[in-house]
C-alpha positions in Angstrom: 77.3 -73.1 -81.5 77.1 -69.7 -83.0 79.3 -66.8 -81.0 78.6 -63.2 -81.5 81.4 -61.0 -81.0 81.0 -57.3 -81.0 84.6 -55.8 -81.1 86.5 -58.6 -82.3 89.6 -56.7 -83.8 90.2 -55.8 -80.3 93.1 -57.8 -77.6 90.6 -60.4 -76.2 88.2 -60.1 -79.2 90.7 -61.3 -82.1 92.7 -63.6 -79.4 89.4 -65.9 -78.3 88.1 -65.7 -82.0 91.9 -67.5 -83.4 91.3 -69.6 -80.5 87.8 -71.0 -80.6 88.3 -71.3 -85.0 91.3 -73.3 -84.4 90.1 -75.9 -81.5 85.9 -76.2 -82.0 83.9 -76.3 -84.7 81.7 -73.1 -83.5 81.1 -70.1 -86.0 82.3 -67.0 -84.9 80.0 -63.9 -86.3 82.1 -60.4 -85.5 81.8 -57.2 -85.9 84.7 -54.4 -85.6 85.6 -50.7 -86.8 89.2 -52.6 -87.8 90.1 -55.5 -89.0 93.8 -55.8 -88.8 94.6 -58.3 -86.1 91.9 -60.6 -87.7 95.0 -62.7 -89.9 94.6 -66.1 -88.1 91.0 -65.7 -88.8 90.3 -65.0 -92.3 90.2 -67.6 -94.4 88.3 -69.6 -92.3 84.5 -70.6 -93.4 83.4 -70.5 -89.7 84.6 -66.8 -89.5 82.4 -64.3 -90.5 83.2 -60.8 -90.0 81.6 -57.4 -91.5 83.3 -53.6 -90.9 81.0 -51.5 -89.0 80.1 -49.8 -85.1 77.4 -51.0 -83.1 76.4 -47.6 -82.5 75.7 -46.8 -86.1 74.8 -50.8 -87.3 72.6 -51.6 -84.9 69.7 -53.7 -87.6 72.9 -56.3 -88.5 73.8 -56.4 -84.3 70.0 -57.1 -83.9 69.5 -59.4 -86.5 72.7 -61.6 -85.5 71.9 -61.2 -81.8 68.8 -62.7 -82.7 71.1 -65.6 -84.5 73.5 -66.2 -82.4 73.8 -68.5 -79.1 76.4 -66.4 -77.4 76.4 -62.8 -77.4 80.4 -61.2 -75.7 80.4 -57.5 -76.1 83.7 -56.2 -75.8 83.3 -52.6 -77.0 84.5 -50.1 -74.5 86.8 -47.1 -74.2 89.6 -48.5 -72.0 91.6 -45.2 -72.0 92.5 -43.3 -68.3 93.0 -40.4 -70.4 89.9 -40.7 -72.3 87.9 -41.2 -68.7 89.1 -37.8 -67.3 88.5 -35.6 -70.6 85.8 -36.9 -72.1 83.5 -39.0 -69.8 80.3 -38.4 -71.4 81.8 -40.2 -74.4 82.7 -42.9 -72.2 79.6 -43.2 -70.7 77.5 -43.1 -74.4 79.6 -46.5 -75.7 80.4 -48.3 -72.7 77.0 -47.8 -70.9 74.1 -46.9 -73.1 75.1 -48.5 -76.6 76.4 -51.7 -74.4 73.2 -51.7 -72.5 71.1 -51.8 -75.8 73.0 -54.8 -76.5 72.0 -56.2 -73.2 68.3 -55.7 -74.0 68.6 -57.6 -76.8 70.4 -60.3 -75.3 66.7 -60.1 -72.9 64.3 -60.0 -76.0 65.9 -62.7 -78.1 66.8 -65.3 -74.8 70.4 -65.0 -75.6 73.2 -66.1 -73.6 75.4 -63.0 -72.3 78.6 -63.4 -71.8 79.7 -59.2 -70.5 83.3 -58.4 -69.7 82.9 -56.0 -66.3 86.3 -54.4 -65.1 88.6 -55.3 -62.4 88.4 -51.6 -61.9 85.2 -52.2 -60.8 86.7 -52.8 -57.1 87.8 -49.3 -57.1 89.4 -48.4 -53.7 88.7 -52.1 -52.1 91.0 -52.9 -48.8 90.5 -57.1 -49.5 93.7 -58.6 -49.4 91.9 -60.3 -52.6 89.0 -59.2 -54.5 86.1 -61.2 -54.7 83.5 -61.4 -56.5 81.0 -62.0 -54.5 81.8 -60.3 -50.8 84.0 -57.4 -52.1 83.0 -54.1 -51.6 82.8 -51.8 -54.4 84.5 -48.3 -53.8 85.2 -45.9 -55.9 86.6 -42.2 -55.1 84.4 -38.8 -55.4 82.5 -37.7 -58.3 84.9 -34.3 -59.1 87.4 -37.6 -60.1 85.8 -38.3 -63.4 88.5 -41.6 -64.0 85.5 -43.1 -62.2 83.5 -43.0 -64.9 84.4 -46.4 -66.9 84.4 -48.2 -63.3 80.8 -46.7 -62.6 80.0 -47.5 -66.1 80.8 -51.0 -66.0 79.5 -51.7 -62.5 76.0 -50.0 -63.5 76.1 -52.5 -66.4 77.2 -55.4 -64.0 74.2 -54.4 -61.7 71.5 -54.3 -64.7 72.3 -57.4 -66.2 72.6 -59.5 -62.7 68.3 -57.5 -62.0 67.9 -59.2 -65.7 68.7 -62.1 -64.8 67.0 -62.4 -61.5 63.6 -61.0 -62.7 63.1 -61.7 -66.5 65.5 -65.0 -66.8 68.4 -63.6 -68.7 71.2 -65.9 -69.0 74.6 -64.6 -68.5 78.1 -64.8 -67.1 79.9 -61.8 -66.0 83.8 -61.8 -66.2 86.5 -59.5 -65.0 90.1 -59.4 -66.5 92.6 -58.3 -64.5 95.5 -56.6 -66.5 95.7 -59.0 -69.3 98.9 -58.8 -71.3 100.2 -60.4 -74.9 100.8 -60.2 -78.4 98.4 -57.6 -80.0 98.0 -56.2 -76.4 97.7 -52.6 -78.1 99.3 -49.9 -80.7 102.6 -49.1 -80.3 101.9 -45.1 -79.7 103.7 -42.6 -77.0 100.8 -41.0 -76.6 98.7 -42.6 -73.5 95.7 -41.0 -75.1 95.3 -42.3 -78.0 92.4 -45.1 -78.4 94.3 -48.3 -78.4 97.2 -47.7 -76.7 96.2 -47.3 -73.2 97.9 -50.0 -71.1 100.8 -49.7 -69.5 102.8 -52.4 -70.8 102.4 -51.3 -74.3 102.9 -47.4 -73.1 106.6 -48.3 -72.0 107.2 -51.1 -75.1 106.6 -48.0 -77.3 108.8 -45.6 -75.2 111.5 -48.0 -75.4 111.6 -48.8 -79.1 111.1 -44.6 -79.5 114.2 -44.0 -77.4 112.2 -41.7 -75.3 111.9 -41.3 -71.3 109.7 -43.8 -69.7 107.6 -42.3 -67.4 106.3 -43.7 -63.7 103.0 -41.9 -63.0 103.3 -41.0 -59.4 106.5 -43.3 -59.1 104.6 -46.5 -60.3 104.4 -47.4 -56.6 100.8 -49.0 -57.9 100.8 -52.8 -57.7 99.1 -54.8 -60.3 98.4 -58.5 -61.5 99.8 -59.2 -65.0 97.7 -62.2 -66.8 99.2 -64.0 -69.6 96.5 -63.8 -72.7 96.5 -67.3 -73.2 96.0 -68.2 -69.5 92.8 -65.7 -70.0 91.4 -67.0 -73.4 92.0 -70.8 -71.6 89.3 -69.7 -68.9 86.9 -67.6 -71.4 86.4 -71.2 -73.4 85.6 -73.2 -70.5 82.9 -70.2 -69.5 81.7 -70.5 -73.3 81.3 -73.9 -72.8 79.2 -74.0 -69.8 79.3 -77.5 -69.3 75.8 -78.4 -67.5 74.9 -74.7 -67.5 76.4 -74.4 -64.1 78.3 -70.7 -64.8 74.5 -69.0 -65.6 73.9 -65.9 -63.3 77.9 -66.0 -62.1 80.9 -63.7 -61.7 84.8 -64.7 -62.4 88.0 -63.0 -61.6 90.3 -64.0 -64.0 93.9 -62.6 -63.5 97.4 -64.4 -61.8 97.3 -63.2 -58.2 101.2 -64.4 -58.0 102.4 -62.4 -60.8 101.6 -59.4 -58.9 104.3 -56.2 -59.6 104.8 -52.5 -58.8 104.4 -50.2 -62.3 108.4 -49.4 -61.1 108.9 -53.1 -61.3 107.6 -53.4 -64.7 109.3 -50.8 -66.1 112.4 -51.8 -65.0 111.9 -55.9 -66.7 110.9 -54.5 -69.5 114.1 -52.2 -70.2 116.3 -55.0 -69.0 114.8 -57.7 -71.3 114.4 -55.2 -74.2 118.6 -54.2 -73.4 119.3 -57.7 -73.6 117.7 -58.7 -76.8 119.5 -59.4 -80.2 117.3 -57.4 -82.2 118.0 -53.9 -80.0 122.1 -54.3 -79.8 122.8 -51.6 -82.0 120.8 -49.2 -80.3 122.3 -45.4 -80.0 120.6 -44.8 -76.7 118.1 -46.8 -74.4 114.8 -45.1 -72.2 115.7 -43.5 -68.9 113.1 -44.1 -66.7 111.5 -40.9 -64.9 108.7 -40.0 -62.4 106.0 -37.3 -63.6 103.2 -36.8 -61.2 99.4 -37.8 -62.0 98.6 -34.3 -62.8 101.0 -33.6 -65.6 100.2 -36.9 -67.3 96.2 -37.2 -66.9 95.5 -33.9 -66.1 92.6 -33.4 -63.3 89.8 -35.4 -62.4 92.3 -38.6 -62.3 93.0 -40.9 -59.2 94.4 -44.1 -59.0 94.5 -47.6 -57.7 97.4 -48.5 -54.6 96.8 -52.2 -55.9 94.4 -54.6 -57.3 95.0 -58.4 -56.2 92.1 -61.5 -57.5 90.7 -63.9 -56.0 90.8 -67.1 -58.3 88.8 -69.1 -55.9 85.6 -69.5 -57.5 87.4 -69.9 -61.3 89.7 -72.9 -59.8 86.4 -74.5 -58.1 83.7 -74.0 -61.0 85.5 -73.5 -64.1 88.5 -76.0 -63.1 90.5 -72.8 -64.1 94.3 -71.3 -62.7 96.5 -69.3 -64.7 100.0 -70.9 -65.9 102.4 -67.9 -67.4 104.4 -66.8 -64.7 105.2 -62.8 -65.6 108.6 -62.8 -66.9 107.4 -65.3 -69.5 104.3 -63.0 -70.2 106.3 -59.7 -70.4 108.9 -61.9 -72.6 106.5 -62.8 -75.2 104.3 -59.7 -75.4 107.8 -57.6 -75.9 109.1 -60.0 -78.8 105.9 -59.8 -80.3 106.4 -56.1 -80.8 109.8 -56.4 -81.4 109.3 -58.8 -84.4 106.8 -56.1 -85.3 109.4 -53.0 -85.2 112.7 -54.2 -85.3 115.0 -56.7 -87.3 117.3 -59.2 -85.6 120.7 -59.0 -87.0 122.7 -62.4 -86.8 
C-alpha cells in the first residue's frame, strides 16, 4: 500500500508515518514545509519525503495523488488566535487548497482519509458527541473563531455529497485534543503557528518561568487523548479490513480523561515541580486568570466542554483508548523536558 501524507512534519503526520514505517511494509510518500520531527523516518527506503506547500506544489501533490492508495491531508491552521485575526487565511488553506485535494482524491478514485475537528460540534448540549446524531452549533458570524469549525464542517459536508453521488471513498475522523511528544513548539506566544494547544502553551510557560494563564478561568472541560492511543485507531482505519469504514465518521478521543483547563494547569506545574531535571529552579509559574478578550482579542468564543462518543470506534474499528491522563501529561512534559533541560544526578 502506498500512503500519501500531506503535512507529515506535523503532530499526527510525523507520529502515524514512524508508526506505519516501523510495523507494515507500506510506503509513506510526504510532503511538508519542515522536516524536523521526521528523525525516526529518514533513513528508511519506504519513506519518501520532498520540502514543499501544497498551495504552491500542487503538479507533485497531483501526480502522487494520482500514485498513491491513501490520500490523509493534515494541513490546516490549528491556531485560536490565527481564527479571530486572520480568518480569510484560515479559510484559503484549510478550505479551498484542502478541497482541491479532495477533488483529486474524486478524479484519480483515491481513498480519503480527511481529519474534520472535534470543534466541529461547536456549542452541542449531548452529554457525548456523536457522530452521527449530534447537532452541529456553532455561535454568530461577528465571532470569527468559528471559522476553522465552519471550515472543516463545510469540508466534512462536501466530501460525504462526494461520496454519495460520484463514489468517492473516504473515512472522515475527528481528534479530540490529542496530546504527546512533538505535540507543538515550545513558544509563549499562543499565536504563533505551531504552538497553539494548550498543553504545550503552559509546558512553555513553565520552563520560561513566566505566569501561566487560565483564559476565562479555564473552567472549559476537555478530553485529553494519548498520541499513541490515536495513531493505534488511525492504523486500523488505514487498514480497512473488508472495506467496512468507506463513507464513515470516528470520534477518536478518551471520554474518561476528561479535565477542566484549571485542572490541567495545575498537574502540569505539580509534575513539572516534582521532576529531577527542574530542582534547581529560581522560581516556578504562578498560575493567573486573564479574560478571553485580553488573550484573543475579539471575535473569539469558546467551548463549556467537549465530551466523545467512542461507540462506533469500539464497535467497527475494535478501537478504545488506553493512556489514562496523568500518564499522557507525564510523557508529553518529559518529552520537552529532555528537549530543554538537563537532569542533574
Amino acid at each position: 500500500m502506498k500512503i500519501l501524507i500531506l503535512g507529515v512534519n506535523g503532530f499526527i503526520g510525523n507520529s502515524l508515518a514512524a508508526r506505519i514505517l516501523q510495523e507494515t511494509d507500506w510506503e509513506v510518500f510526504g510532503m511538508d514545509i519542515r522536516e524536523d520531527k521526521l528523525d525516526m523516518c529518514h533513513g528508511n527506503a519506504k519513506f519518501h519525503f520532498v520540502e514543499g506547500d501544497i498551495s504552491i506544489n500542487k503538479e507533485w501533490v497531483e501526480y502522487h495523488v494520482k500514485k498513491c492508495d491513501v490520500v490523509m491531508p493534515l494541513v490546516a491552521i490549528a491556531t485560536p488566535a490565527t481564527y479571530v485575526r486572520e480568518p480569510l487565511k484560515v479559510f484559503h488553506l484549510d478550505f479551498e487548497e484542502n478541497l482541491n485535494i479532495v477533488r483529486l482524491c474524486v478524479k484519480y478514485g483515491k481513498r480519503l482519509l480527511f481529519p474534520s475537528t472535534s470543534e466541529v460540534y461547536g456549542m452541542c448540549t449531548d452529554k457525548e458527541f456523536n457522530e452521527d446524531e449530534s447537532h452541529l452549533i456553532l455561535g454568530p458570524i461577528r465571532m470569527q473563531r468559528w471559522i476553522y469549525s465552519a471550515s472543516k464542517q463545510l469540508l466534512d459536508r462536501v466530501i460525504w455529497a462526494y461520496g454519495f453521488q460520484q463514489g468517492l471513498k473516504f473515512t472522515l475522523f475527528r481528534p479530540f485534543n490529542w496530546i504527546g511528544p512533538k505535540l507543538d513548539e515550545l513558544a509563549a506566544d499562543p499565536e504563533k503557528e505551531g504552538s497553539s494547544r494548550v498543553v504545550t502553551q503552559f509546558i512553555s510557560s513553565l520552563l520560561l518561568g513566566e505566569p501561566i494563564r487560565l483564559v476565562d478561568g479555564g473552567l472549559q472541560r476537555r478530553c485529553f487523548t494519548y498520541i499513541d492511543d490515536g495513531i493505534n485507531c488511525l492504523m486500523k482505519i488505514i487498514e480497512n479490513k473488508d472495506e467496512r469504514l468507506n463513507g464513515e465518521i470516528f470520534n477518536i478521543g478518551n471520554p474518561d480523561n476528561e479535565a477542566t483547563i484549571k485542572d490541567l494547569a495545575y498537574k502540569l506545574k505539580e509534575l513539572f515541580m516534582n521532576h529531577p531535571a527542574t530542582k534547581n529552579l529560581d522560581k516556578y509559574s504562578e498560575i493567573i486568570e486573564v479574560y478571553s478578550k485580553e488573550f484573543y482579542g475579539e471575535g473569539y468564543q469558546d467551548i463549556n466542554f467537549r465530551v466523545p462518543s467512542i461507540k462506533k470506534a469500539k464497535t467497527l474499528i475494535g478501537w478504545e483508548p488506553k493512556v489514562n491522563l496523568n500518564t499522557a501529561l507525564k510523557k508529553t512534559l518529559e518529552y520537552y523536558l529532555d528537549s530543554n533541560l538537563k537532569v542533574e544526578c
